[in-house]
PDB file of N, CA, C, O and CB in Angstrom:
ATOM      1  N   UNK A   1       0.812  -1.180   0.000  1.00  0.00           N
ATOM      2  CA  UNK A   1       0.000   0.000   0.000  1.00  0.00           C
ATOM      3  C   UNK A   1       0.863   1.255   0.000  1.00  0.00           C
ATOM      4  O   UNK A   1       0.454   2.281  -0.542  1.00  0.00           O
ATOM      5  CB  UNK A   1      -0.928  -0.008   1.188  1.00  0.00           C
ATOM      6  N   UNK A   2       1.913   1.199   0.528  1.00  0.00           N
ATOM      7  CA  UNK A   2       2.754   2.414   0.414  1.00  0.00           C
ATOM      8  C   UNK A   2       3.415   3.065  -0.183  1.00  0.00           C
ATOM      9  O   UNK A   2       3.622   4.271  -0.319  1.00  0.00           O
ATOM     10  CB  UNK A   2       3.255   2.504   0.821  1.00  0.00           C
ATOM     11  N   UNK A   3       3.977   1.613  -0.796  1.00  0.00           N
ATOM     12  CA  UNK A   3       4.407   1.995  -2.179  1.00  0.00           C
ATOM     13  C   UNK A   3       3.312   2.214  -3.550  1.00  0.00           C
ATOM     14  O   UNK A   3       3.466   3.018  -4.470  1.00  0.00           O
ATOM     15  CB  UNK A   3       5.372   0.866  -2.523  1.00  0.00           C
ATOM     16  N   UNK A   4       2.441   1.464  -3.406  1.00  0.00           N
ATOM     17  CA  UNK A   4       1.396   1.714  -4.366  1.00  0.00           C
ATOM     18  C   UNK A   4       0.643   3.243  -4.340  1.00  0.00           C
ATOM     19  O   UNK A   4       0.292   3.678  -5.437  1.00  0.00           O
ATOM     20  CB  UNK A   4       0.352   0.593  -4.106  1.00  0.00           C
ATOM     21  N   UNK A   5       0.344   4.184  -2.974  1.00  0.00           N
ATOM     22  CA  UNK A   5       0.312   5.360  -2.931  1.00  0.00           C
ATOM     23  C   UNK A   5       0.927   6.728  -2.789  1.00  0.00           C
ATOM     24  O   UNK A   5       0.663   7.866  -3.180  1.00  0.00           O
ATOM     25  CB  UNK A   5      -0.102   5.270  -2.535  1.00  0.00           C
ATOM     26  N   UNK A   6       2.121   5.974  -1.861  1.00  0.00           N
ATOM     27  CA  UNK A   6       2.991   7.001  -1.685  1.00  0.00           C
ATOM     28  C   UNK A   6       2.795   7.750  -0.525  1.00  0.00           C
ATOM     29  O   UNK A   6       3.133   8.930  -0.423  1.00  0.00           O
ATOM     30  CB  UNK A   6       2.975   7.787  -2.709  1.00  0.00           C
ATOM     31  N   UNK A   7       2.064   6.860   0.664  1.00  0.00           N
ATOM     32  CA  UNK A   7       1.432   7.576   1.323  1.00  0.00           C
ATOM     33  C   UNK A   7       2.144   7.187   2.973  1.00  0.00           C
ATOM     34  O   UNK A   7       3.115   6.443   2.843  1.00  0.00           O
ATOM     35  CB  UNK A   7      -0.149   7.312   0.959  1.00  0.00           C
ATOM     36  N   UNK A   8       1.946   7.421   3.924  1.00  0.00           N
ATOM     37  CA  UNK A   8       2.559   6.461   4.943  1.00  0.00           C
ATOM     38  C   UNK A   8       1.733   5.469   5.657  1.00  0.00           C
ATOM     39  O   UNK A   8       0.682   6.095   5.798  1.00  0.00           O
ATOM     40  CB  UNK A   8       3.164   7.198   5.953  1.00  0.00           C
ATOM     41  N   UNK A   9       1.569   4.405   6.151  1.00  0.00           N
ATOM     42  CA  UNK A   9       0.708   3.119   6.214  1.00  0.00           C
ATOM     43  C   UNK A   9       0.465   3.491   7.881  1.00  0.00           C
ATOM     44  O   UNK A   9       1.474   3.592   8.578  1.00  0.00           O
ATOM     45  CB  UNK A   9       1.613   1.360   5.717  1.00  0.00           C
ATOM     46  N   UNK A  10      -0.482   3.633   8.317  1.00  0.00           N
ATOM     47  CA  UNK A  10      -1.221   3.586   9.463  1.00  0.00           C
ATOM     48  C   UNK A  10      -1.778   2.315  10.134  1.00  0.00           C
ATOM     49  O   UNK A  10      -2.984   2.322   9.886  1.00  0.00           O
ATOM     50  CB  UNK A  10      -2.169   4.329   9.219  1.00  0.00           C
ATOM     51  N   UNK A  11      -1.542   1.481  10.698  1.00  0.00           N
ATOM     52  CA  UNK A  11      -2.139   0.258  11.450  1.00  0.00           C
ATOM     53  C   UNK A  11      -3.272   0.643  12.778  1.00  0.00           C
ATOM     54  O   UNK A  11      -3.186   1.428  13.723  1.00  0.00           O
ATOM     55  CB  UNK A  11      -0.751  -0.609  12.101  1.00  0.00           C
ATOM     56  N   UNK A  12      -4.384  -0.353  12.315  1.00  0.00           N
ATOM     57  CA  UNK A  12      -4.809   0.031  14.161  1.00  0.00           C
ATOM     58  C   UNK A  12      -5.137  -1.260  14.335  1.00  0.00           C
ATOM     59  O   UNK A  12      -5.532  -2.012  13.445  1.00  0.00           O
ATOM     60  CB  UNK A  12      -6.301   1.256  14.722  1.00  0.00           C
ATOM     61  N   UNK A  13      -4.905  -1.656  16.002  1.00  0.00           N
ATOM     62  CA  UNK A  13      -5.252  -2.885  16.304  1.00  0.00           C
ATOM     63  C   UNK A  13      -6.182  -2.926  17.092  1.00  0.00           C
ATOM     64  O   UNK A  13      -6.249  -2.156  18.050  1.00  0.00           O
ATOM     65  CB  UNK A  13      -4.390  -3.558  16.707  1.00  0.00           C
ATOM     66  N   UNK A  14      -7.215  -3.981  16.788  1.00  0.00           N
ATOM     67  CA  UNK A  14      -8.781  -3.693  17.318  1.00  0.00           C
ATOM     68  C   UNK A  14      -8.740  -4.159  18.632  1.00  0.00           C
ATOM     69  O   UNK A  14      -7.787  -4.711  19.181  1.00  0.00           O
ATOM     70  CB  UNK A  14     -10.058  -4.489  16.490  1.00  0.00           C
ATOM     71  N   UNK A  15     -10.124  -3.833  19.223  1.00  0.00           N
ATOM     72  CA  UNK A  15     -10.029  -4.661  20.880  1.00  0.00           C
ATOM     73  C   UNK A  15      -9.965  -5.837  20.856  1.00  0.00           C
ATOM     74  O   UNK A  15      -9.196  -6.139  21.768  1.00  0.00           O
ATOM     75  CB  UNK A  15     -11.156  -4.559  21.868  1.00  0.00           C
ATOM     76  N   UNK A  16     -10.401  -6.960  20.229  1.00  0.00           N
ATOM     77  CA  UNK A  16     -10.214  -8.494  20.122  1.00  0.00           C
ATOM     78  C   UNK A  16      -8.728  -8.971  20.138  1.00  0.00           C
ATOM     79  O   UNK A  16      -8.435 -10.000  20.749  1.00  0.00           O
ATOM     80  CB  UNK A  16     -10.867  -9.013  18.775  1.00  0.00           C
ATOM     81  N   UNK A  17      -7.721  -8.189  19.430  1.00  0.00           N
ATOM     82  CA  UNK A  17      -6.098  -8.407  19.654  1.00  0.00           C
ATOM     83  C   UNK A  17      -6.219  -7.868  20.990  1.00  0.00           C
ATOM     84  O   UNK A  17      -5.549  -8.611  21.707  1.00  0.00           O
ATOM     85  CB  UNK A  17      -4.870  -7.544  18.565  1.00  0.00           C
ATOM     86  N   UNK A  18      -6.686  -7.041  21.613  1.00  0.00           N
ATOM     87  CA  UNK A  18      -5.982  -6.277  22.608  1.00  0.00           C
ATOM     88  C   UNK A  18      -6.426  -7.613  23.886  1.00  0.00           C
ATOM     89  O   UNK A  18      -5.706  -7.977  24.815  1.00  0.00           O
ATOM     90  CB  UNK A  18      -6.686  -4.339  22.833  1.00  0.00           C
ATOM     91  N   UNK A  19      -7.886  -8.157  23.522  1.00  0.00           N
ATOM     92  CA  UNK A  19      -8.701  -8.973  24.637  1.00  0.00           C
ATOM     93  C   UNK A  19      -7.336 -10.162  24.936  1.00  0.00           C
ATOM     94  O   UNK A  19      -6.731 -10.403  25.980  1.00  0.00           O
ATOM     95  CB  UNK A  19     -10.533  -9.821  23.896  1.00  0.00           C
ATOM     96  N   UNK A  20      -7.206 -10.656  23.758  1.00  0.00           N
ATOM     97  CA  UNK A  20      -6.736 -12.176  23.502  1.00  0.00           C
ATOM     98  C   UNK A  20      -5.089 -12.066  23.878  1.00  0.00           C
ATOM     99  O   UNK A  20      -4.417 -13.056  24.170  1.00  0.00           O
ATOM    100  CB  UNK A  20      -7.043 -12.751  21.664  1.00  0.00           C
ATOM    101  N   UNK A  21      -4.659 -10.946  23.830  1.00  0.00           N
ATOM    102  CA  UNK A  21      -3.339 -10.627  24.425  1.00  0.00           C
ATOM    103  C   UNK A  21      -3.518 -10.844  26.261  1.00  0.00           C
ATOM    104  O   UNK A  21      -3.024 -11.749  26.934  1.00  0.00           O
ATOM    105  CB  UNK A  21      -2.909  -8.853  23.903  1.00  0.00           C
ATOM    106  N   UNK A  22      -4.360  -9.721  26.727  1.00  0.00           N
ATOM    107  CA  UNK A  22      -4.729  -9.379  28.089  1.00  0.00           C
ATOM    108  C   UNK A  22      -4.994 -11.014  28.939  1.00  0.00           C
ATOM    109  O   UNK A  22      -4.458 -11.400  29.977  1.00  0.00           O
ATOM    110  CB  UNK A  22      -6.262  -8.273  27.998  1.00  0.00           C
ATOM    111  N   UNK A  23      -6.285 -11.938  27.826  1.00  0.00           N
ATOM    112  CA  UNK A  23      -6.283 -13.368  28.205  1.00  0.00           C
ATOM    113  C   UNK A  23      -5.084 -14.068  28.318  1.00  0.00           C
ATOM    114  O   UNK A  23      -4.690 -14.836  29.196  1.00  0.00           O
ATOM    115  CB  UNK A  23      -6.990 -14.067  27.362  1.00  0.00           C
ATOM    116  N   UNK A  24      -4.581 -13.688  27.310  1.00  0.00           N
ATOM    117  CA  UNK A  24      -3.041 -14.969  27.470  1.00  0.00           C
ATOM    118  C   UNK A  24      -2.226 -14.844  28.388  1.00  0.00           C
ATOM    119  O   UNK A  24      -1.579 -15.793  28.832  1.00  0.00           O
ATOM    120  CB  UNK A  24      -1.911 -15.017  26.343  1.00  0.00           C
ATOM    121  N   UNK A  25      -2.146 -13.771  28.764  1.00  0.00           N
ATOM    122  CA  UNK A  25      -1.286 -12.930  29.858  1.00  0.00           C
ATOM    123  C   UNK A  25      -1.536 -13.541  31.035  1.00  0.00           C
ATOM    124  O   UNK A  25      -0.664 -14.100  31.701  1.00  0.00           O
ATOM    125  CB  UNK A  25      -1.628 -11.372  30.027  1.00  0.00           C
ATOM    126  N   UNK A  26      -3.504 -13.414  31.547  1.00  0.00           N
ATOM    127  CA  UNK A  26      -3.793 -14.106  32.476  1.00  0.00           C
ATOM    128  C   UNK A  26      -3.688 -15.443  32.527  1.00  0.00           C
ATOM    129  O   UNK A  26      -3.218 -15.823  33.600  1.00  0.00           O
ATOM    130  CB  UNK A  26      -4.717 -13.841  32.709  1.00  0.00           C
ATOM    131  N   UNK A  27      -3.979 -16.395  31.683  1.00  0.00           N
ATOM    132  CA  UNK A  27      -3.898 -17.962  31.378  1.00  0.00           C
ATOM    133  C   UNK A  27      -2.423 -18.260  31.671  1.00  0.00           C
ATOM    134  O   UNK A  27      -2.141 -19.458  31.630  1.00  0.00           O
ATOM    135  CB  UNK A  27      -4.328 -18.415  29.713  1.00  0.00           C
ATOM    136  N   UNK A  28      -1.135 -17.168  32.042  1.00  0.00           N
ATOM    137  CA  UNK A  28       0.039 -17.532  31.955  1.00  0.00           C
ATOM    138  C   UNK A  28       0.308 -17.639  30.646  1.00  0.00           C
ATOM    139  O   UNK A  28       1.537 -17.578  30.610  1.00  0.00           O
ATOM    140  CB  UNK A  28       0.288 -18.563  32.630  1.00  0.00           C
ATOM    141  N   UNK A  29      -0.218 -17.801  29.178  1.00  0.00           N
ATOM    142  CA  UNK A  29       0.456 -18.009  27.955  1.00  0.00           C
ATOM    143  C   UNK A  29       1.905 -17.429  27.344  1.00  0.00           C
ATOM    144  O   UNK A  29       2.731 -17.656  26.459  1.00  0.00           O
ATOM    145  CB  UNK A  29      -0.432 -17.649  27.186  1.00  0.00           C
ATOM    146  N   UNK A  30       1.559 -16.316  28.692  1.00  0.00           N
ATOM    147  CA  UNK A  30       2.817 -15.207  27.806  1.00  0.00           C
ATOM    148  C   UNK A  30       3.418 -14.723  28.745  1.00  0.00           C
ATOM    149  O   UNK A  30       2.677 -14.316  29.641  1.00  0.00           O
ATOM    150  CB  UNK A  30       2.350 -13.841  26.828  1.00  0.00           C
ATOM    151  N   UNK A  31       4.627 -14.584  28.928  1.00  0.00           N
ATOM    152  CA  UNK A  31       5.563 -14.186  30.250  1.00  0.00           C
ATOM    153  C   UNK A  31       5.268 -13.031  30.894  1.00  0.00           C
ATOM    154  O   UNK A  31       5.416 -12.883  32.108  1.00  0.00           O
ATOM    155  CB  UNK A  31       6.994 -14.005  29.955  1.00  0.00           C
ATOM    156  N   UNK A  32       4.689 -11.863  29.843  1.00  0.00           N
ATOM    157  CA  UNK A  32       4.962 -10.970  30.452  1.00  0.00           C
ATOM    158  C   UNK A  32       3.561  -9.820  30.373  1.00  0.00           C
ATOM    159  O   UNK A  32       3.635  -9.656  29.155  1.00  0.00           O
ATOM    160  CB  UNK A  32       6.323 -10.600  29.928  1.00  0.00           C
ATOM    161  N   UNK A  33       2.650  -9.139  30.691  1.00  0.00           N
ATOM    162  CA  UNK A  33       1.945  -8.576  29.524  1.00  0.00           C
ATOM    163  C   UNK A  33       2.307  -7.536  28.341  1.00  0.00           C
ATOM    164  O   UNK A  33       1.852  -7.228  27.239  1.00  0.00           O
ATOM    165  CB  UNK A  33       1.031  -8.085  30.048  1.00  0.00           C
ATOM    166  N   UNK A  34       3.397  -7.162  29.195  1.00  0.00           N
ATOM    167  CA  UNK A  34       3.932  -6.047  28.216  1.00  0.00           C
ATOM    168  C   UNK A  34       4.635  -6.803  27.159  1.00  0.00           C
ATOM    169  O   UNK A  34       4.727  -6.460  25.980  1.00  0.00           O
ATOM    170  CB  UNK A  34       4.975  -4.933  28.925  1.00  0.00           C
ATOM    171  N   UNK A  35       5.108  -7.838  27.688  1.00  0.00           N
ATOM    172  CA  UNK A  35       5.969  -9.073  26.372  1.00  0.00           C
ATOM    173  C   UNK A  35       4.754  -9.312  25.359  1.00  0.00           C
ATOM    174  O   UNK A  35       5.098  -9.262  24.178  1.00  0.00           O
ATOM    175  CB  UNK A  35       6.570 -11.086  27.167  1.00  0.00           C
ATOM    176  N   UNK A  36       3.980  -9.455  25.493  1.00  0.00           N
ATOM    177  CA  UNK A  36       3.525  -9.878  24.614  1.00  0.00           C
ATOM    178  C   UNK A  36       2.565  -8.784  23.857  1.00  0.00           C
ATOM    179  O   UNK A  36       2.062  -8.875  22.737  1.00  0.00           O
ATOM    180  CB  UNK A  36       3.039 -11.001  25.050  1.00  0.00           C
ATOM    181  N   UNK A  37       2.457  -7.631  24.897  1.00  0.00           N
ATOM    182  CA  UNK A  37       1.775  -6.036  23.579  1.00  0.00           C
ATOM    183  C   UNK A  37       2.903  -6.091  22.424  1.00  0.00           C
ATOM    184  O   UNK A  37       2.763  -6.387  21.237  1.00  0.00           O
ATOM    185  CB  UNK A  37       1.892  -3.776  24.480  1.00  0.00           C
ATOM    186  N   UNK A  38       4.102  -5.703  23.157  1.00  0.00           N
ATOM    187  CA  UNK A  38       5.537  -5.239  22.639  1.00  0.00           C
ATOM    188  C   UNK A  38       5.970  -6.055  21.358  1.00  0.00           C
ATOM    189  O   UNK A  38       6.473  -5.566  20.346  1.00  0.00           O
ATOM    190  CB  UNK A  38       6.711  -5.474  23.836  1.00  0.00           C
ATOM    191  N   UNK A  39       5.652  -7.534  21.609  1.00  0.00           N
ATOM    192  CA  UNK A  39       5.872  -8.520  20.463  1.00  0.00           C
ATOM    193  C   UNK A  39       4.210  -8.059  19.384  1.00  0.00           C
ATOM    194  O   UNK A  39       4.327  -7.884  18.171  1.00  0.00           O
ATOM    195  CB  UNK A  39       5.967 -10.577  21.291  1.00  0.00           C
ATOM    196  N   UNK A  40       3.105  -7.959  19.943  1.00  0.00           N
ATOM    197  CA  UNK A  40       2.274  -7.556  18.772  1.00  0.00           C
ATOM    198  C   UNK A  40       2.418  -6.090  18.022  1.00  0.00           C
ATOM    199  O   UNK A  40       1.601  -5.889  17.124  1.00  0.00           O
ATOM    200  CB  UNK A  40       0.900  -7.658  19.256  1.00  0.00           C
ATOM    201  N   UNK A  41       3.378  -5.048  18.302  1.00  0.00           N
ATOM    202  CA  UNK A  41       3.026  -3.911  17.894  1.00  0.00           C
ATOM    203  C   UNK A  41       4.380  -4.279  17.490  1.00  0.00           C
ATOM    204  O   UNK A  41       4.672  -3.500  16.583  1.00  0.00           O
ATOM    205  CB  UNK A  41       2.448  -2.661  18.702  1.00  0.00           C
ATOM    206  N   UNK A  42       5.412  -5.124  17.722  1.00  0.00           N
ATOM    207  CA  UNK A  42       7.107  -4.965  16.925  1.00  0.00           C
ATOM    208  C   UNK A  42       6.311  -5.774  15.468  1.00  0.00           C
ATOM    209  O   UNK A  42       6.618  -5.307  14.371  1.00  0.00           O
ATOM    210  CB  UNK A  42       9.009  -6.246  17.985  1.00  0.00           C
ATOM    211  N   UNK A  43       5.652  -6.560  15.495  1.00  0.00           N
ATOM    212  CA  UNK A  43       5.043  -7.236  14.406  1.00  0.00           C
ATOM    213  C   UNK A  43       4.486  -6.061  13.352  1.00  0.00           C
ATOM    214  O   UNK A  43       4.693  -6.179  12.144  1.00  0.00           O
ATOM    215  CB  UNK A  43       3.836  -8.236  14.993  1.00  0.00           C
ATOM    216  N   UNK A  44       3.821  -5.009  13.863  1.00  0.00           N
ATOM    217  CA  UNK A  44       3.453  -4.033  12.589  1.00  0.00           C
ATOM    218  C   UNK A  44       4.684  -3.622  12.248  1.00  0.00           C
ATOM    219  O   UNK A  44       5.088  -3.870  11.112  1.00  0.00           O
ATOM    220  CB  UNK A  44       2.467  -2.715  12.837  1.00  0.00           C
ATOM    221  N   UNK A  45       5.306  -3.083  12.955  1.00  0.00           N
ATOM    222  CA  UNK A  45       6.997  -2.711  12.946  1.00  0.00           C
ATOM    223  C   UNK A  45       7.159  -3.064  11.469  1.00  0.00           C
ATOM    224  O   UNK A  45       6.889  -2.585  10.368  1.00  0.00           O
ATOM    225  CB  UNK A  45       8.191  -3.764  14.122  1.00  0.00           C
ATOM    226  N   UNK A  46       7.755  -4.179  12.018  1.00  0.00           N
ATOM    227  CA  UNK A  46       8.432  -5.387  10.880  1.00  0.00           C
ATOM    228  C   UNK A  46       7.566  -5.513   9.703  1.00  0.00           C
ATOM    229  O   UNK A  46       8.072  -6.221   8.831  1.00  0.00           O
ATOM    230  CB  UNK A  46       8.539  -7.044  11.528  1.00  0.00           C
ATOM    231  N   UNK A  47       6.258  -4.972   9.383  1.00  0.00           N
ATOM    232  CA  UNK A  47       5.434  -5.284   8.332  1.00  0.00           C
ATOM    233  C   UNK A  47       5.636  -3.731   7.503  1.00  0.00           C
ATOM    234  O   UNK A  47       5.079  -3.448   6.443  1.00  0.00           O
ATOM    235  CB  UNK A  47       3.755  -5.780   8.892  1.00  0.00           C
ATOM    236  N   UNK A  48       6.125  -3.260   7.905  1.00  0.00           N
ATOM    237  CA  UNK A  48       6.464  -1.785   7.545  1.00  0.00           C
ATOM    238  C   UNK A  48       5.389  -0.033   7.944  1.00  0.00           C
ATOM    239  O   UNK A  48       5.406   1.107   7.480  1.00  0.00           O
ATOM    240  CB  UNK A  48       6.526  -2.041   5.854  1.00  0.00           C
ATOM    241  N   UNK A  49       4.823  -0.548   8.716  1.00  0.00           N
ATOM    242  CA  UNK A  49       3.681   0.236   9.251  1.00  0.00           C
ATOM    243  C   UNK A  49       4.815   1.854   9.683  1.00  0.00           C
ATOM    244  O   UNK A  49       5.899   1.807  10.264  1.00  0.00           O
ATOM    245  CB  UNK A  49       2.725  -0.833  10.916  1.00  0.00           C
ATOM    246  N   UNK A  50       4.241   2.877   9.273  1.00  0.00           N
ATOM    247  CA  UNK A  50       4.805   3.637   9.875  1.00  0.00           C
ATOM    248  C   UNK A  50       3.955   4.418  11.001  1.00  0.00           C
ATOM    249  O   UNK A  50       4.452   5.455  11.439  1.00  0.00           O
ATOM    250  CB  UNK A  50       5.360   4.316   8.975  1.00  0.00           C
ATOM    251  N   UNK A  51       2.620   3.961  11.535  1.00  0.00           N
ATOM    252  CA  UNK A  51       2.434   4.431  13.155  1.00  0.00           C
ATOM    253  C   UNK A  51       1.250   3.153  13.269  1.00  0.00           C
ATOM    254  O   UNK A  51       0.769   2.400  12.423  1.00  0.00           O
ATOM    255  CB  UNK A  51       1.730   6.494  13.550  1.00  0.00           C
ATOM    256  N   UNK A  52       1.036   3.316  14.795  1.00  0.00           N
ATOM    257  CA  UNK A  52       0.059   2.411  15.067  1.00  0.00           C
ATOM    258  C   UNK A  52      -0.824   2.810  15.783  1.00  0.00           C
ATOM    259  O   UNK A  52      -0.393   3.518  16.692  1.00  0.00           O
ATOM    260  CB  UNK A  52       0.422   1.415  15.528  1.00  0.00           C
ATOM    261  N   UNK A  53      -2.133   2.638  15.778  1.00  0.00           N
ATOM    262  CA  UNK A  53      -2.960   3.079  16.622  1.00  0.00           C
ATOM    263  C   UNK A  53      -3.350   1.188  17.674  1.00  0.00           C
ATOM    264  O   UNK A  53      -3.677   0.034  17.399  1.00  0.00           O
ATOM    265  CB  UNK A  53      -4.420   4.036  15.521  1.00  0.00           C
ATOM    266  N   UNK A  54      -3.022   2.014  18.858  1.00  0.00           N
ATOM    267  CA  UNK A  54      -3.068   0.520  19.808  1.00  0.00           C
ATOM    268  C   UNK A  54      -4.295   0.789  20.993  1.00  0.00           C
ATOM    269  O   UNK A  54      -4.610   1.949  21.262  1.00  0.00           O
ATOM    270  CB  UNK A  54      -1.250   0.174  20.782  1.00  0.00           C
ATOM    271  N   UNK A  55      -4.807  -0.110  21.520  1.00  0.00           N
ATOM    272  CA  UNK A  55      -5.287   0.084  23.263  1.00  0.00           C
ATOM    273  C   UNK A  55      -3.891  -0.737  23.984  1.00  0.00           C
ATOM    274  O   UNK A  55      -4.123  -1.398  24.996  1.00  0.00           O
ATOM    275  CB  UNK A  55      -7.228  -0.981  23.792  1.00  0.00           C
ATOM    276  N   UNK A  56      -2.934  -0.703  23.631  1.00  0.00           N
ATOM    277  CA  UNK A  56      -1.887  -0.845  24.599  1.00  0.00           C
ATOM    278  C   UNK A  56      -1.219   0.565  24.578  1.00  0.00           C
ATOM    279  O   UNK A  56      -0.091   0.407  25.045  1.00  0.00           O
ATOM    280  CB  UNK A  56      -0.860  -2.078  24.246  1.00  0.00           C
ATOM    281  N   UNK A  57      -1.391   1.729  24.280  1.00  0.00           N
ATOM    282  CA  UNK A  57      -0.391   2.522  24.018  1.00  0.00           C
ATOM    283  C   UNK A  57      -0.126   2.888  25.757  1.00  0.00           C
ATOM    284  O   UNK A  57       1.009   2.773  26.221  1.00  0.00           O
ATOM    285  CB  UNK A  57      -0.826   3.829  22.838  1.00  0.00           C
ATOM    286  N   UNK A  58      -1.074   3.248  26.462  1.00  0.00           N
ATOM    287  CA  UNK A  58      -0.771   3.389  27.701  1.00  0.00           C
ATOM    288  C   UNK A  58       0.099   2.766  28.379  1.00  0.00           C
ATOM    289  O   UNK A  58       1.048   3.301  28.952  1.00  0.00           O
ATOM    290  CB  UNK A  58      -1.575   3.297  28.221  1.00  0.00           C
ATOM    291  N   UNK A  59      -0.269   1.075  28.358  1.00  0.00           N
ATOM    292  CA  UNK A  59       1.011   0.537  28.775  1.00  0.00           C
ATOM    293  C   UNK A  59       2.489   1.008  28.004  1.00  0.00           C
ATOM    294  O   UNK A  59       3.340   1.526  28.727  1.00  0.00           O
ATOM    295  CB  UNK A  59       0.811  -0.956  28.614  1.00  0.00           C
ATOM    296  N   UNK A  60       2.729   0.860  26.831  1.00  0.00           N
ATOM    297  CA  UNK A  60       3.991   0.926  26.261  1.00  0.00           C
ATOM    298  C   UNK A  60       4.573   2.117  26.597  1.00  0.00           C
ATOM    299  O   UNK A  60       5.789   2.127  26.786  1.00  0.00           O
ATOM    300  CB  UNK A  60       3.986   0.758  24.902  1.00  0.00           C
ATOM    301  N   UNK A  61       3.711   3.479  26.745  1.00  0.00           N
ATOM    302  CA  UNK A  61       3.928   4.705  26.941  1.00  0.00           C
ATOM    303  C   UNK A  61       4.800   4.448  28.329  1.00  0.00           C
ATOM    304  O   UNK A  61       5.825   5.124  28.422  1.00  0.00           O
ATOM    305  CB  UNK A  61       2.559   5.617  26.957  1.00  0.00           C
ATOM    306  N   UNK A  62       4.559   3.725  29.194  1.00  0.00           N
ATOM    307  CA  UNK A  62       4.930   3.512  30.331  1.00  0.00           C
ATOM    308  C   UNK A  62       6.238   2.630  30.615  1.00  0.00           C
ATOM    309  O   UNK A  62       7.062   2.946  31.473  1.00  0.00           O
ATOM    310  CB  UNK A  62       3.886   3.061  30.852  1.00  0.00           C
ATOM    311  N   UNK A  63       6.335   1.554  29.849  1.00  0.00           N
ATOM    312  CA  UNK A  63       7.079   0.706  29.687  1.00  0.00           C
ATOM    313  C   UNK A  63       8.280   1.757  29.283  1.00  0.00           C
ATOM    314  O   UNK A  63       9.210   2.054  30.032  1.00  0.00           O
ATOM    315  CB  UNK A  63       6.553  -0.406  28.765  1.00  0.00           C
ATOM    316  N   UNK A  64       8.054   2.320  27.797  1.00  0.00           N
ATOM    317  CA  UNK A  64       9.366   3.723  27.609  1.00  0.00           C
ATOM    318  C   UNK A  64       9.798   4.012  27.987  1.00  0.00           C
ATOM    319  O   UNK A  64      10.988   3.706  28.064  1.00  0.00           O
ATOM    320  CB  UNK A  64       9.536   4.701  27.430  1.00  0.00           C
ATOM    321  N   UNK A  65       8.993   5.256  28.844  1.00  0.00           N
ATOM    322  CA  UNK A  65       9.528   6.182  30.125  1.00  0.00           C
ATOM    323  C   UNK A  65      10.701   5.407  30.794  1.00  0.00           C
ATOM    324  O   UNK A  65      11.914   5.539  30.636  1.00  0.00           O
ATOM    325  CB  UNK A  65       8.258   6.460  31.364  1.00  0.00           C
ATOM    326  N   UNK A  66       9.886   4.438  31.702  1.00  0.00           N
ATOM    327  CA  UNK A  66      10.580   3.490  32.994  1.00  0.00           C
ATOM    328  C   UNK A  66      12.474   3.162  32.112  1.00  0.00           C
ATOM    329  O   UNK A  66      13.586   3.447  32.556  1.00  0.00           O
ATOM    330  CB  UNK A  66       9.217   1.347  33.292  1.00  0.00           C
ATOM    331  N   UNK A  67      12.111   2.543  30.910  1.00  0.00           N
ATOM    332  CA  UNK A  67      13.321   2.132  30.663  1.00  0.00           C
ATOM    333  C   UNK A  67      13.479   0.782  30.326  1.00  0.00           C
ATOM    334  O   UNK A  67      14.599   0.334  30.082  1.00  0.00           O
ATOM    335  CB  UNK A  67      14.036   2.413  31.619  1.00  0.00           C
TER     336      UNK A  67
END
C-alpha cells in the first residue's frame, strides 16, 4: 500500500487483539503482559507500518519512560 500510494501506512489494532493478548497474559500463555503487547506492535513494525494506533499505548507509553 505504500508503495502503491505514496502515502505512509497507518495500522490500528482492534479490541479483540488487545482482549486475547490481556487473556493470554492471564492464562500464563505469555511471560509478560507487556511481552507480549511489545511482540504484537514490533510485528506491525516489521510489516512496515509507519504508526500504530493501539489500546496498549498506555502501557507501552509507560514501559518507555521506565526504561
Amino acid at each position: 500500500m505504500k508503495d502503491s500510494f505514496g502515502m505512509p501506512t497507518i495500522v490500528y489494532q482492534v479490541s479483540g487483539e488487545y482482549s486475547i493478548a490481556v487473556r493470554g497474559h492471564r492464562a500464563r500463555l505469555a511471560a509478560t503482559r507487556i511481552a507480549s503487547f511489545l511482540e504484537s506492535l514490533t510485528s506491525f513494525k516489521r510489516a512496515g507500518a509507519d504508526g500504530i494506533i493501539t489500546y496498549f499505548a498506555r502501557d507501552v507509553a509507560r514501559r518507555l519512560k521506565s526504561g
